[in-house]
C-alpha positions in Angstrom: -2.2 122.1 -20.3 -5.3 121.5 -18.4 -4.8 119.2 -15.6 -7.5 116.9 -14.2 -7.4 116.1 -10.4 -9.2 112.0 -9.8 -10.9 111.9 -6.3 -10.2 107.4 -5.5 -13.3 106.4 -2.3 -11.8 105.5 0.6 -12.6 101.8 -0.6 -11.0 102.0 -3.6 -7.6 103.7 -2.1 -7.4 101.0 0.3 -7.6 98.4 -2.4 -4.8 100.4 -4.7 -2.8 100.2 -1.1 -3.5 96.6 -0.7 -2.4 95.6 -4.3 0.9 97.5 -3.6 1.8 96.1 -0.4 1.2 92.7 -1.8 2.9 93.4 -5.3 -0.5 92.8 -7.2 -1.3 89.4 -5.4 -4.6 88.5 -4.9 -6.1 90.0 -1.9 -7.6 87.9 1.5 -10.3 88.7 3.2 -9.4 88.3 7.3 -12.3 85.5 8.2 -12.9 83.0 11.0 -12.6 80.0 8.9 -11.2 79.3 4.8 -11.9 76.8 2.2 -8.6 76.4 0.9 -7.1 73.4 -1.9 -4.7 71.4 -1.2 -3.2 69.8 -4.2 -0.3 66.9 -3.6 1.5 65.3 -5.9 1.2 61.3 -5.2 0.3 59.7 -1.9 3.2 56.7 -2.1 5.4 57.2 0.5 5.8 58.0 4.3 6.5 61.5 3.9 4.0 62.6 1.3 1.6 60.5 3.8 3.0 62.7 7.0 2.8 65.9 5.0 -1.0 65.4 4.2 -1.9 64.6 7.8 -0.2 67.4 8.9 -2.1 69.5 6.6 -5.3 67.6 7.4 -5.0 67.7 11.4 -4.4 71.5 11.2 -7.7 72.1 9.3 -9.6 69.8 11.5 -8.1 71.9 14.2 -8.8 75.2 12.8 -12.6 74.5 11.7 -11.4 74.9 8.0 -12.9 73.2 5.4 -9.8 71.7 3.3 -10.4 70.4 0.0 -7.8 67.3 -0.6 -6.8 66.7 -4.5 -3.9 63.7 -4.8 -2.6 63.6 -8.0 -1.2 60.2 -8.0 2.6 61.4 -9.6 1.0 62.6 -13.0 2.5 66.5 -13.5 -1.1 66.8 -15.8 -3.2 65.3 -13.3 -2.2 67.8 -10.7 -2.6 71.1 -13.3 -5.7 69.5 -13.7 -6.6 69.2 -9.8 -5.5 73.4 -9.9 -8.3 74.2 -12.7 -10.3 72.5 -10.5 -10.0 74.5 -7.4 -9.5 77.4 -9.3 -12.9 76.7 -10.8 -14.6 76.4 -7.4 -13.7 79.7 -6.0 -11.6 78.3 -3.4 -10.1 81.2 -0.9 -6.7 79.7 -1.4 -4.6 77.1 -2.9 -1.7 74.9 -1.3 0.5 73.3 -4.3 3.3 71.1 -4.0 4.4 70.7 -7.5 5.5 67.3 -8.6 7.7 68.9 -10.8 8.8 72.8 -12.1 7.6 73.5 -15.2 4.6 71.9 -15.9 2.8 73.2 -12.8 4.0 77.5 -13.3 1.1 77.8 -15.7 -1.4 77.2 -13.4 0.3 79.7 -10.7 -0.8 82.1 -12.9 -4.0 81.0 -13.7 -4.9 81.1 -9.9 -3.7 84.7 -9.8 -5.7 85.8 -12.9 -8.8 84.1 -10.5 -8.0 86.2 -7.7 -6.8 83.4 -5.7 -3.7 83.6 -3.5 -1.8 80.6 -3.8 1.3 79.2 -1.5 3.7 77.0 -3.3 5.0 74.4 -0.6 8.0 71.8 -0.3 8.7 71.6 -3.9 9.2 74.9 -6.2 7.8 76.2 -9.4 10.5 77.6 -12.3 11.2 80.5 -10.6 12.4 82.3 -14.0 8.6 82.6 -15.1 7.1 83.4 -11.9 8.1 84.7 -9.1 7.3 84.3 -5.1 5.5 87.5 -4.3 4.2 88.6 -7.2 2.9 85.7 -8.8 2.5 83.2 -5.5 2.6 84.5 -2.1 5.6 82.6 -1.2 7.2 79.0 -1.1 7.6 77.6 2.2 9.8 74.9 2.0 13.2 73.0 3.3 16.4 74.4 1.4 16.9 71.1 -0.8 20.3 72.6 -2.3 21.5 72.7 1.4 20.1 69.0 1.9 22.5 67.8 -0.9 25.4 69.8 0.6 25.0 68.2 4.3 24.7 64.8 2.8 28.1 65.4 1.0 29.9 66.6 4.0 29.3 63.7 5.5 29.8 61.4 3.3 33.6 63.2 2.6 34.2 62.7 6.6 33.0 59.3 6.9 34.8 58.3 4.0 37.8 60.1 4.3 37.5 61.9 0.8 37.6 58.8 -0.8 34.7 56.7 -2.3 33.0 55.0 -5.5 29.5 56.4 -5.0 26.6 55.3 -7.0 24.0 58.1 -7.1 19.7 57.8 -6.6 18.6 60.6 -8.2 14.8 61.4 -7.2 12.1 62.4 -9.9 13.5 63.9 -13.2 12.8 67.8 -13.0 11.5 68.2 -9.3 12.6 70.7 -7.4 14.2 68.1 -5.1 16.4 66.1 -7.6 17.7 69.0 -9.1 18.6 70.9 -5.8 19.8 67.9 -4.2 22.2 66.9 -7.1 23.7 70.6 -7.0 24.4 70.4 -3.4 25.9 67.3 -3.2 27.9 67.8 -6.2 29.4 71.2 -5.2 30.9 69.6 -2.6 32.4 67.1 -4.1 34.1 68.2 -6.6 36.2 70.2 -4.4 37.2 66.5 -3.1 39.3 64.2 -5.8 39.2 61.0 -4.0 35.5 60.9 -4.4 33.5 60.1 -8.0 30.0 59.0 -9.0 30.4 56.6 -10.8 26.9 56.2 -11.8 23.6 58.1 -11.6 20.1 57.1 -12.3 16.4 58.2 -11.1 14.8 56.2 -8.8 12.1 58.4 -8.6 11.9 58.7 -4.6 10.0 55.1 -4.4 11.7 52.3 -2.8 10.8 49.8 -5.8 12.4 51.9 -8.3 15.4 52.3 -6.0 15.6 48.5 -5.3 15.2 48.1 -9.2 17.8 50.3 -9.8 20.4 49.4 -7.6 19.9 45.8 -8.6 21.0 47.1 -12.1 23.9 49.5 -11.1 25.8 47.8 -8.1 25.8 44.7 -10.9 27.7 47.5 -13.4 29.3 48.5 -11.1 30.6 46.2 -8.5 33.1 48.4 -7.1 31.0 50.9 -5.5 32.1 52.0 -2.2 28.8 54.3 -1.4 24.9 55.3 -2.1 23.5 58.5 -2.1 20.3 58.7 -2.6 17.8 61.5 -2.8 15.6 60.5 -0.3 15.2 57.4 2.2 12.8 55.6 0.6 15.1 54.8 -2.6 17.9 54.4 0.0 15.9 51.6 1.6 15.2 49.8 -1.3 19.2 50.3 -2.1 20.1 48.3 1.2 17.4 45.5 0.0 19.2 45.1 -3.6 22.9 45.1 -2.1 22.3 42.5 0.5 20.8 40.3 -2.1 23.7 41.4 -4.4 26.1 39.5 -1.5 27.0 43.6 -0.1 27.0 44.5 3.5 25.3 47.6 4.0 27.1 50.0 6.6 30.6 47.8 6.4 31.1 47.0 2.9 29.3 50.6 1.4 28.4 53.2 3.2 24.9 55.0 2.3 23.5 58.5 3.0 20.2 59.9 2.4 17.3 62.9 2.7 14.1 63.0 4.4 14.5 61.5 8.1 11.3 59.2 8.6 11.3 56.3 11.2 12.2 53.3 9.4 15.1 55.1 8.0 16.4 56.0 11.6 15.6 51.9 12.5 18.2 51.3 10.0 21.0 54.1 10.9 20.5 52.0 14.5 21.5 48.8 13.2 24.1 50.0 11.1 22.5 49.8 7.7 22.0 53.4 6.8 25.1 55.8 7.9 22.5 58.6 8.0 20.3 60.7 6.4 19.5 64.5 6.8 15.5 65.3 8.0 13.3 67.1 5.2 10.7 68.1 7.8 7.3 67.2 6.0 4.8 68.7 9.0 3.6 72.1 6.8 0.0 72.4 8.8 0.8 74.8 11.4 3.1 77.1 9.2 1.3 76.6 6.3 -2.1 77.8 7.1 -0.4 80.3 10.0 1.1 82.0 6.7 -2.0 82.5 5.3 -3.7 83.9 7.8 -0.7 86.3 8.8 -1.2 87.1 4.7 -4.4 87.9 5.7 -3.9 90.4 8.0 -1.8 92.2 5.8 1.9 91.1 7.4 4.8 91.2 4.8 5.3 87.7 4.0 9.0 86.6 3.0 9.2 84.8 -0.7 11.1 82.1 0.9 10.2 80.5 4.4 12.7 77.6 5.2 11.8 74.8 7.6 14.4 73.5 10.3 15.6 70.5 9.4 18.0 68.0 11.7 20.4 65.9 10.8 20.4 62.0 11.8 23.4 59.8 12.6 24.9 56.9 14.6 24.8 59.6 17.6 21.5 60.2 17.9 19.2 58.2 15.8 17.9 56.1 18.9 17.2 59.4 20.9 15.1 61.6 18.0 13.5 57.9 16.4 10.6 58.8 18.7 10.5 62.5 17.2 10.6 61.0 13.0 7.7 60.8 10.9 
């Protein structure tokens, strides 16, 4: 058998290294400045508005040119936003994925392009594609752990027993279904406490209000709120005291996120508390890429710090919220 020897260039051995230290993700040139996309979801809330400033304020510092799509909570829209950067030969892409499914098509479409892409805050359906072979990595809180921390508060100020009406945030985001898990594995090691009723508000404080209005009617023996994220939890405290409740004596509520006007009402005893969902990416987000860059291993999951808000500290840390 005749055997045939291939002689590779030195360029193109150090692009078949490359593509094997990265697991076939597109490759980054190192350079003083990017033009990266950054696709959001919707623009309706404090902490979509804190995580776009971040994001903003570190491209402004870093001389980058940042291209800004907001895809005002349509799933199609944003795909649609994707194309579009993909289309303009962006270096990179920052997604946050309003919801799973309907945004892992384009991961893959950017990959096809040659364009590395960083999935932030929320996920893709990691059963299709996977952080470091088809995405360079989601950097992100740990939403599962969210819901847990909520939960185990809830069972000690409660003492294991409570009527809890649930928030749930927007059907099929990474978010409402991590946060639902978490809470409810905790739980349902606990007896005395049941909800009683669940329903999306989808993380707006309207749609919370709304909803509440209709549930703590249905269900007038409700001892607690959870909710998915402050802003829903807000519009919760709005519906009960005009439902005759007494927010913080009457029911007790927990939330997610940690912005200001969320720790204004943990201080006058309205909100029991809520754990932080840190939403300032800029500095890790566009540190990642450049350390992706330079050819660092990059982790497929890098989890933010988040705190946790109560009674005992809201005052101290309101300064510190978003």
């Amino acid at each position: 058998m005749k055997t045939r020897t291939v002689l590779l260039s030195a360029a193109a051995l150090t692009l078949a290294v490359a593509a094997a230290q990265t697991g076939g993700l597109p490759k980054l040139a190192v350079k003083p400045t990017y033009r990266v996309c950054f696709n959001q979801s919707e623009m309706d809330n404090p902490w979509r508005l804190a995580q776009t400033k971040s994001m903003q304020d570190e491209a402004k510092r870093l001389g980058w040119t940042l291209i800004f799509t907001n895809a005002n909570g349509s799933a199609a829209k944003q795909a649609s936003d994707v194309r579009s950067c993909i289309a303009q030969r962006v270096d990179a892409i920052f997604l946050t994925p309003r919801e799973e499914k309907p945004l892992t098509p384009v991961v893959l479409e950017a990959k096809r392009a040659g364009i590395p892409l960083f999935v932030i805050d929320r996920n893709v359906d990691d059963s299709v594609v996977k952080a470091g072979t088809d995405y360079v990595t989601f950097i992100g809180s740990d939403f599962y752990a969210e819901g847990k921390r909520a939960a185990e508060w809830l069972v000690k100020k409660t003492g294991g027993k409570a009527k809890v009406i649930e928030l749930l945030g927007s059907t099929g985001s990474s978010p409402a279904i991590d946060r639902e898990k978490g809470f409810h594995d905790v739980i349902s090691k606990v007896p005395g406490i049941q909800v009683i009723a669940a329903q999306t508000g989808n993380f707006t404080r309207d749609e919370g209000r709304k909803v509440m209005e209709a549930l703590i009617q249905a269900h007038p023996e409700a001892t607690a709120v959870y909710a998915h994220n402050d802003e829903m939890a807000l519009g919760a405290i709005t519906a009960l005291e005009a439902a005759g409740r007494k927010p913080g004596k009457d029911i007790t509520l927990v939330s997610i996120d940690g912005q200001k006007s969320a720790l204004e009402a943990i201080i006058v005893g309205k909100l029991g508390a809520t754990v932080e969902c840190n939403p300032r990416f800029g500095v890790k987000a566009f540190q990642t890429l450049k350390d992706y860059a330079a050819g660092k291993k990059i982790a497929g999951r890098l989890i933010n710090d988040d705190r946790f808000f109560d009674a005992s500290n809201a005052k101290a840390m309101l300064n510190s919220a978003f």
